[in-house]
C-alpha positions as CSV (number, residue, x, y, z in Angstrom):
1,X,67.3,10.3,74.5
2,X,65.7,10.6,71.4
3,X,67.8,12.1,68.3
4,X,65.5,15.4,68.3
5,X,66.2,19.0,67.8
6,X,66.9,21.8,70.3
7,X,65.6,25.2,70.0
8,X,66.5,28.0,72.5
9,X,64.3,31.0,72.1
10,X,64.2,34.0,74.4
11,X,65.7,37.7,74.6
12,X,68.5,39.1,73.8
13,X,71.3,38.4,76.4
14,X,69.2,35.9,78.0
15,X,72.1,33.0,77.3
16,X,71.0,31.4,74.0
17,X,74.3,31.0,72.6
18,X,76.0,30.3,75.6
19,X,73.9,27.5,77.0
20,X,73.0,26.4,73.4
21,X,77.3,25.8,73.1
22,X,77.3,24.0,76.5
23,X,74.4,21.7,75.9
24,X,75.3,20.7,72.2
25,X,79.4,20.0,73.9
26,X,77.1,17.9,76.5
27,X,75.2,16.0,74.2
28,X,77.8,15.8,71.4
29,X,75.4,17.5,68.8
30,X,75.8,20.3,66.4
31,X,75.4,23.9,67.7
32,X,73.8,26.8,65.0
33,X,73.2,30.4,65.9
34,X,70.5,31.4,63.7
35,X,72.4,35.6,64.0
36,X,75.9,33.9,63.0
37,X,74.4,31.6,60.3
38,X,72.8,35.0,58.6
39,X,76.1,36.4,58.9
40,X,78.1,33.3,57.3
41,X,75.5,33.2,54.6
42,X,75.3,36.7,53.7
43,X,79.2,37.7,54.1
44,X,77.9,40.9,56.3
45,X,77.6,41.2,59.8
46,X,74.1,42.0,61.2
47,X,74.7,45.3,62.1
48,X,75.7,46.1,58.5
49,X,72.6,43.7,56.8
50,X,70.2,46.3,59.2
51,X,72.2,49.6,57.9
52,X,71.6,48.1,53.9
53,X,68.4,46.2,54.5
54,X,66.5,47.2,57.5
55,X,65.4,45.0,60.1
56,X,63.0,43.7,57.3
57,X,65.6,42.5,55.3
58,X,67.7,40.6,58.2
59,X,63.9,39.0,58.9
60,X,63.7,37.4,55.8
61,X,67.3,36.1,56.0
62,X,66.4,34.5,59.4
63,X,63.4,33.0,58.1
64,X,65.5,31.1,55.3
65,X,68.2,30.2,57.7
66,X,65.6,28.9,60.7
67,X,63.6,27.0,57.8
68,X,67.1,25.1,56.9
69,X,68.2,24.5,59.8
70,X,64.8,22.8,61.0
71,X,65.4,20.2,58.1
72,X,68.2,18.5,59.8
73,X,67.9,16.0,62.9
74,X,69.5,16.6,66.1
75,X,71.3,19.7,66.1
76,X,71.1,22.6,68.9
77,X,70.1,26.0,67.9
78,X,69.9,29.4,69.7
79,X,68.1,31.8,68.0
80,X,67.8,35.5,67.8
81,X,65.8,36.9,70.1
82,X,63.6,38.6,67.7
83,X,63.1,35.4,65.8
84,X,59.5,34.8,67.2
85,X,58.1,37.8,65.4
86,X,57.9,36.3,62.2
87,X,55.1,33.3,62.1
88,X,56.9,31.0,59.6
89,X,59.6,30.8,62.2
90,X,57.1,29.4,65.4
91,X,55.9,27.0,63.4
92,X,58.9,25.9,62.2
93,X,60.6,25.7,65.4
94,X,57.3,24.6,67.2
95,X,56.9,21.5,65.0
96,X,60.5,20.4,64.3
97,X,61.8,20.4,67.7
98,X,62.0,20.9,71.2
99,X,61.4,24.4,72.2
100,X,63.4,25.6,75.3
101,X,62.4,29.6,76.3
102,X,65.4,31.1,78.2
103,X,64.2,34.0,80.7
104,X,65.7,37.2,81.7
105,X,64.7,40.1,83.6
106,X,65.4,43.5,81.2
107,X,68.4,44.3,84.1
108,X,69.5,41.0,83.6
109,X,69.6,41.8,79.8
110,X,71.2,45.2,80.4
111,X,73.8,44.1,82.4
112,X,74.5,41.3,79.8
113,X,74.7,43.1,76.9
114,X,75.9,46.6,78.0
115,X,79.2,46.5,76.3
116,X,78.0,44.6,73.3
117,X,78.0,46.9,69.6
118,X,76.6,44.4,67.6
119,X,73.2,44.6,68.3
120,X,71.1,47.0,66.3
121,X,68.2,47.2,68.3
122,X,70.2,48.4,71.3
123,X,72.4,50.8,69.6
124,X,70.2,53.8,71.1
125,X,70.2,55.6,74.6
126,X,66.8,54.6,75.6
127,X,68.0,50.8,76.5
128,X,66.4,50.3,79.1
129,X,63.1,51.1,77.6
130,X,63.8,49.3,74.1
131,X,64.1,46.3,76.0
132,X,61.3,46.8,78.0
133,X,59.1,46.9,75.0
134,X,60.6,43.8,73.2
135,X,60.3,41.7,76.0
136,X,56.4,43.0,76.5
137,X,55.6,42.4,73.0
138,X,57.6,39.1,72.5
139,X,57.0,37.3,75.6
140,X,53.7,36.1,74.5
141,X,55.0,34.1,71.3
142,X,58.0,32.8,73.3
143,X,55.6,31.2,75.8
144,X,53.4,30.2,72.9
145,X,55.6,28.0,71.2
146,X,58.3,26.8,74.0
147,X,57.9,23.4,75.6
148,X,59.8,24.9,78.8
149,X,60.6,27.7,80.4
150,X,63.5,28.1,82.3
151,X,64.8,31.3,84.7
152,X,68.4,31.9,83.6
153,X,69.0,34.3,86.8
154,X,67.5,31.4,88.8
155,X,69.7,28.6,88.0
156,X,72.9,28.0,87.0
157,X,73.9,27.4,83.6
158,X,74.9,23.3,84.4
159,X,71.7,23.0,85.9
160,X,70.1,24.7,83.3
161,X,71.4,22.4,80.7
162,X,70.7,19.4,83.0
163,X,66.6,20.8,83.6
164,X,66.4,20.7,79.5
165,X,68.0,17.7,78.9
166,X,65.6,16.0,81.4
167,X,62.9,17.5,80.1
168,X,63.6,16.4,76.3
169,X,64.3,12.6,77.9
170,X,60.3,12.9,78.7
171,X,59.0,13.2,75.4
172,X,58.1,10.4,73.7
């Protein structure tokens, strides 16, 4: 398989980490999450950078950490799922690698996230509806930049990593 790079995209709870962890142990390549590199850099968790900086200020973060981390060769990254709103960051991850787009239903995401407290966006009693929204408006550029898109409630997360691995053996 060509040494290429990895890039899981999708919403939030829709398995980026998780699968992204399992497919780099697979392949024996490095594993980045673009939330947890913000956090390492910065020294603050992200609920903490959206408190101080806004939403604004943890988007420019992202884009410095997704533009370094598209540098290097053969590493697996899952990326926030808000990471597609920014345009520096599709192009990036459009032309430096492979671009994998996870899907999940919004119950799928609700149920996966329901106990999490780290997640600013979420941190509100309308869930249901907030993730409604962000899936409607960020579908669109997930699909516009992904080179395959793959139904996390649909298969199972070993078949999942074997459907992408396939699919990056393809490219030339």
């Amino acid at each position: 398989m060509p040494l290429t790079n990895i890039f899981l995209v999708g919403p939030m709870g829709a398995g980026k980490s998780t699968i992204g962890r399992m497919l780099a142990k697979e392949l024996g390549l490095p594993f980045y999450d673009s939330d947890h590199e913000v956090e390492a850099r910065s020294g603050a968790d992200i609920p903490w950078i959206f408190d101080v900086e806004g939403e604004e200020g943890f988007r420019q973060r992202e884009i410095q950490v997704i533009h370094d981390l598209c540098t290097e060769r053969g590493i697996i990254l899952a990326t926030g799922g808000g990471a597609v709103t920014r345009l520096e960051n599709r192009q990036q991850l459009g032309t430096n690698g492979f671009v994998v787009f996870l899907k999940a239903s919004v119950a799928a995401q609700l149920a996966r996230t329901e106990k999490d407290k780290k997640r600013p966006l979420l941190q509100r009693p309308d869930r249901k509806e907030v993730l409604t929204q962000l899936l409607s408006d960020r579908a669109p550029l997930y699909t516009s930049i992904a080179d395959i898109e793959l139904d996390t409630e649909q298969l199972s997360p070993k078949a999942l990593i074997n459907e992408i691995i396939r699919a990056v053996g393809k490219q030339p």
